[in-house]
DRENVORO-542421 format. One record per residue (C-alpha): x, y, z. Coordinates in steps of 0.2 Angstrom, whole numbers, padded with zeros to 4 digits, always signed. Each point is the difference from the previous one (the first is absolute). Layout:
BEGIN
XYZ;...
This chain:
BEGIN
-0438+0006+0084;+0006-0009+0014;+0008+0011+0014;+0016-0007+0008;+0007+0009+0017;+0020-0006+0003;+0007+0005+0018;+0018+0005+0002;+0009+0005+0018;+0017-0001-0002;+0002+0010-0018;-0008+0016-0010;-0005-0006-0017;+0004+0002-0012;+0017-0002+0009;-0004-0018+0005;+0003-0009-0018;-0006-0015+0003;-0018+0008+0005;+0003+0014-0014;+0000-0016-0013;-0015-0006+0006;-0011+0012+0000;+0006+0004-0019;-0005-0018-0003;-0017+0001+0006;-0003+0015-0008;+0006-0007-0017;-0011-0015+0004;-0015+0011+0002;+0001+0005+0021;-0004+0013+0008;+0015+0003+0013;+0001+0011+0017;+0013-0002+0012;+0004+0006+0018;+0015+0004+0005;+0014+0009+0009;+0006+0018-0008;+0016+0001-0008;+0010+0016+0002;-0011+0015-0007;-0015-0014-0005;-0016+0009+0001;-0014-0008+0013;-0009-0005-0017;+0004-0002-0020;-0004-0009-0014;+0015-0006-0010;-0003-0010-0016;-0021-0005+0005;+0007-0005+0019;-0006+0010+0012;+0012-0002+0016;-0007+0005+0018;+0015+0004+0011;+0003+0006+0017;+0015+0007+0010;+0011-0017+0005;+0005+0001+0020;+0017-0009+0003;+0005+0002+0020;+0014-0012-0003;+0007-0017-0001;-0004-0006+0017;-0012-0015+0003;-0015+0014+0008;+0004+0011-0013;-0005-0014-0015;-0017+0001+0010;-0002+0013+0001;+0004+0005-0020;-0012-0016-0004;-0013+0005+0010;-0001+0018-0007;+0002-0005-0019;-0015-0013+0003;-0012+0015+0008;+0006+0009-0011;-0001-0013-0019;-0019-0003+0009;-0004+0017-0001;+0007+0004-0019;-0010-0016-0005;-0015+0005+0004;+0001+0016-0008;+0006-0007-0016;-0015-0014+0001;-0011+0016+0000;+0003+0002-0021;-0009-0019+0002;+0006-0016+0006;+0013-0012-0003;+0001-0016-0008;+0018-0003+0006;+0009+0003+0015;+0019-0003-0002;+0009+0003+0014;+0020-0001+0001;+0012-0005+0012;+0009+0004+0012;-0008+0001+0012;-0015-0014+0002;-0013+0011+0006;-0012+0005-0013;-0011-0014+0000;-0013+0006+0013;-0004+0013-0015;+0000-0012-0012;-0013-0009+0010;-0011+0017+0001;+0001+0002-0017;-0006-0017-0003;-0015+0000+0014;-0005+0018-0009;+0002-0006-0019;+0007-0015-0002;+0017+0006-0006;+0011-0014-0002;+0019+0000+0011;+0015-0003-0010;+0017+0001+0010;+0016+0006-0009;+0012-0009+0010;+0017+0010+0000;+0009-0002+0016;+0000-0014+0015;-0005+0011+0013;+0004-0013+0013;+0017-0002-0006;+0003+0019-0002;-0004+0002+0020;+0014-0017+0000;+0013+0011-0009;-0003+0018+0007;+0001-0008+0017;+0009-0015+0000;+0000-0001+0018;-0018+0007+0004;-0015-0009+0008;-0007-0012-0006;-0019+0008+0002;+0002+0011-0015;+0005-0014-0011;-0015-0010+0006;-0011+0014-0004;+0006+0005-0015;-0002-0020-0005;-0019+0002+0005;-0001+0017-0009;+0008-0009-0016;-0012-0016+0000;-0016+0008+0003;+0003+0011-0016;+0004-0015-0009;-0015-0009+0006;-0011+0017-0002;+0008+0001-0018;-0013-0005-0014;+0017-0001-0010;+0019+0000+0003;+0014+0007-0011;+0016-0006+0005;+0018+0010-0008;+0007-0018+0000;+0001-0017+0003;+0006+0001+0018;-0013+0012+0006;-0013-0012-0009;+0006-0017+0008;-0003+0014+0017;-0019+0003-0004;-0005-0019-0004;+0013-0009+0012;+0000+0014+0017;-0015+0005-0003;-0012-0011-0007;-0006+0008-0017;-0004-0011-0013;+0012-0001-0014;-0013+0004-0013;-0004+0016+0008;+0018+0007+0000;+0009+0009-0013;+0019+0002-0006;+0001+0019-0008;+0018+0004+0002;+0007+0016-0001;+0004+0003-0016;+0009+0015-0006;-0006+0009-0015;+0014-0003-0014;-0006+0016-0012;+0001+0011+0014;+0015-0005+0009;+0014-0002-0012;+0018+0005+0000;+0002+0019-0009;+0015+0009-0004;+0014+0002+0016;+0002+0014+0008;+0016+0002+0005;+0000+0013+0012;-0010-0011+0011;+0015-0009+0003;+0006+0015+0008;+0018+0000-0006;+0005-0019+0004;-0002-0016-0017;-0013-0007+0009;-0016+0000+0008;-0010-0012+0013;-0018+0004+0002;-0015-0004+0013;-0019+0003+0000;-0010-0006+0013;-0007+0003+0017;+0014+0003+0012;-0010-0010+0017;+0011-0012+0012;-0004-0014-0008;+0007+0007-0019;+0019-0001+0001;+0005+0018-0005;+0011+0000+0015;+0008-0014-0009;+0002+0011-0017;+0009+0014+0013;+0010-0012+0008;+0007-0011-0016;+0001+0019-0004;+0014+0003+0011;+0011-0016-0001;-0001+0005-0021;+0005+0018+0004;+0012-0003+0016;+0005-0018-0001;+0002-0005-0018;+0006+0017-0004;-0013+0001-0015;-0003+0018-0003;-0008+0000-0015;-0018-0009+0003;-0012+0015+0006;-0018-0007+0009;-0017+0006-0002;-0013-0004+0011;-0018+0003-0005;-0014+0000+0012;-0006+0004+0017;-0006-0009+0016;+0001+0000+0020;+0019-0003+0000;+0003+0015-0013;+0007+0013+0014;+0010-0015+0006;+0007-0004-0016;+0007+0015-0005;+0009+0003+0019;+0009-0016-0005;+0004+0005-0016;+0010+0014+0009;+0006-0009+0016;+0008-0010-0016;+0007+0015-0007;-0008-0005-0018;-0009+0018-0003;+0009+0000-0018;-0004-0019-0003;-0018-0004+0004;-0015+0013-0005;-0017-0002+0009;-0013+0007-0011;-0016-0001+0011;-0014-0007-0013;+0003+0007-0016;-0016+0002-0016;+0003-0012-0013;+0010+0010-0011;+0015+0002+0010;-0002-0020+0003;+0002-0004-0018;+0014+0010+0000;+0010-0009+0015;-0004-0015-0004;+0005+0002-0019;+0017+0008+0004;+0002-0016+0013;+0012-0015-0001;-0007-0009+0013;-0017-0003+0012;+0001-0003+0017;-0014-0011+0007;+0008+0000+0019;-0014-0009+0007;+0007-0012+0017;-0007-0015+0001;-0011-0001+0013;-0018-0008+0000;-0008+0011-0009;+0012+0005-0014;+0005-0019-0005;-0017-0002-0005;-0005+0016-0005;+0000+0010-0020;+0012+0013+0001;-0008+0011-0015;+0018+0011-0002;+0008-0014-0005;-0012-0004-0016;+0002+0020-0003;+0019-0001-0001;-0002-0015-0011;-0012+0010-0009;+0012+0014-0003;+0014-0013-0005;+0010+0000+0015;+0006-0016+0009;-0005-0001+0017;+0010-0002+0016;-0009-0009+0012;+0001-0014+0016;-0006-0016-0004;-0017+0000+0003;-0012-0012-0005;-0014+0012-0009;+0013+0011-0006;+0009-0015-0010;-0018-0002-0009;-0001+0016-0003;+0018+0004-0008;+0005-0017-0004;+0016-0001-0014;-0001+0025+0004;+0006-0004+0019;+0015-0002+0007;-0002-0007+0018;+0009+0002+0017;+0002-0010+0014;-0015+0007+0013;+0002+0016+0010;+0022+0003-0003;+0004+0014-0004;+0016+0000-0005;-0005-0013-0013;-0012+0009-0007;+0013+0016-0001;+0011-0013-0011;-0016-0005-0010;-0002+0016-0004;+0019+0006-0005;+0002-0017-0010;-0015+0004-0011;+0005+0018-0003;+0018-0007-0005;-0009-0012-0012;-0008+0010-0015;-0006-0016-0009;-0007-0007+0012;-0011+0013+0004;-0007+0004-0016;-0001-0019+0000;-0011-0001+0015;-0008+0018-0006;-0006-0009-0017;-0007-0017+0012;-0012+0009+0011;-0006+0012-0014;-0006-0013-0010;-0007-0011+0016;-0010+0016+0003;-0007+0003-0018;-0003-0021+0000;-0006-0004+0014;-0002+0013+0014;-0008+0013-0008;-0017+0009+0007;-0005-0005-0016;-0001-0019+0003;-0005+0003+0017;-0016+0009-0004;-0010-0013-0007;+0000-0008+0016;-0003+0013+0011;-0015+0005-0013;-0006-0017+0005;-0004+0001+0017;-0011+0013-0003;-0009-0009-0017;-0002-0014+0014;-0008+0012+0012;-0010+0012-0009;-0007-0014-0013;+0001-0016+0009;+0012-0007-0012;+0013-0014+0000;+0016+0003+0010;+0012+0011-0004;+0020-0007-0009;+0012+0001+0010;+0012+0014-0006;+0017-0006-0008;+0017+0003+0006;
């Protein structure tokens, strides 16, 4: 039984559900799965949940600064290298995947492959240079040139490269010279019998008609200030005091976040519920009447896969959203799109849907059935379990995943 080892720095699985997918691929295909990552809240150091055993150590944040991304790379590639080891001890590993961001773990990939011949593939989920471009738009340029280096030499270290879309694929073979045959589309496809619309519950609404939801991280570069601020102008502005907010998630601007709320006196209006267990998702995002993908566009977001926008769709909510490139392929006829980055239009986006009960379920009933037709985990599988037929058996190149 082939071993595979996945890398993870920026999520606990199985929190991360992209990764969580995977690995309940591979072990339907036959795998043997371990993962290293950080710990969740509560996560034991070690467990074996569903045949994967997940290695985890304590995450260390010192901050958004520029030193303090370092710093917080630094110790989670010491301390990844350490957990890989010790998981290699149960025998050795076939496959390394490592996951973005950031680009650092192909020096491990190349031990592995010196020791055992394990072959490297690279789950591509983020643009690491143009995540340093949007955290600090105004920064040196010397981190962007690093993180380019960083990002090409795990292309070019990669025996295999999975790309969440087409933008991120045109990156690998275009920016950074990986031959087309060698990369992957495997988008990130929500799975539709586990995320479906249940019965409301109305009391989520907390006393108001209706109910605007977010999940997501809550970093600079994700627009929940935007959600607080469009917010206000519905609350204050457009007088509208029947739309209550709920914002699921957590992230380095959290603290921030909910001072704003209060600066904008909306303490009754917008709930933060820090990251919530599945349940209690399900539950929001069925009582919802609309999802809010706030994401600005910037140069990562316009090309990136915003994965909460397929879940609301999954859940049959239309989606409010700027008008992004990626996140017009991902909600297609579900969205409805903003001008980039206003505010104030995106507070009327919002009100106008809420007013406009056909429309919504209209929308609601579009992105379902996209999800169930086209972006569903279920059709995105086949190609991911591809790449590692190709790489554990030699055989032909993997398809291309549809949507």
């Amino acid at each position: 039984m082939t071993r595979v080892l996945i890398i993870v720095q920026n999520l606990p699985v199985p929190f991360d559900r992209r990764v969580w997918l995977e690995c309940q691929a591979l072990v339907s295909a036959g795998y043997q799965v371990a993962v290293v990552c950080p710990k969740g809240d509560g996560d034991p150091a070690y467990e074996v949940v569903d045949t994967v055993a997940l290695y985890k150590y304590r995450p260390y944040a010192p901050g958004g600064s520029k030193l303090g991304f370092v710093t917080e790379y630094a110790y989670s590639f010491f301390a990844t290298a350490w957990l890989t080891l010790r998981a290699r001890r149960s025998g050795r590993f076939g496959v390394i995947q490592a996951c973005n961001p950031p680009d650092i773990f192909w020096p491990i990939a190349l031990l592995l492959g010196a020791l055992d011949r394990t072959r490297f593939v690279f789950d591509h989920h983020d643009l690491s240079p143009e995540l340093y471009e949007s955290r600090f738009p105004d920064g040196p340029r010397l981190p962007y040139t690093m993180l380019r280096a960083l990002e090409r030499r795990t292309h070019r270290t990669a025996d295999h490269v999975i790309a969440t879309n087409d933008s991120y694929r045109d990156v690998a073979v275009t920016r950074n010279g990986k031959p087309a045959s060698d990369v992957t589309v495997v988008r990130t496809g929500p799975d539709p019998q586990r995320l479906r619309r249940g019965p409301a519950h109305p009391e989520l609404r907390r006393d108001r008609r209706f109910l605007a939801a977010y999940i997501g991280v809550m970093g600079p570069q994700d627009g929940v200030d935007i959600v607080v601020q469009a917010a206000g102008i519905v609350v204050h502005q457009l007088r509208r005091d029947d739309i209550a907010f709920t914002l699921i998630g957590s992230g380095d601007c959290f603290a921030d976040l909910v001072a704003l709320r209060d600066e904008l006196c909306l303490a009754g209006h917008v709930e933060f519920t820090g990251r919530a267990p599945d349940e209690l998702v399900a539950r929001i995002l069925s009582t919802a009447d609309v999802g809010l993908s706030p994401d600005p566009k910037n140069p990562l977001n316009d090309v990136s896969t915003m994965n909460k926008t397929m879940e609301y769709m999954a859940f049959e909510l239309p989606v409010v959203a700027f008008d992004l490139r990626e996140t017009r392929v991902s909600a297609g006829d579900a969205g409805v799109y903003v001008e980039p980055n206003d505010v104030e239009k995106y507070a009327a986006a919002i009100v106008e849907l809420m007013d406009d009960e056909p429309r919504r379920s209209r929308l609601g009933k579009l992105g379902r059935a996209r999800v169930e037709q086209e972006l569903a985990w279920s059709h995105q599988q086949r190609a991911y379990l591809g790449v590692y037929q190709r790489l554990t058996s030699g055989g032909a190149p993997p398809a291309q995943a549809g949507g």
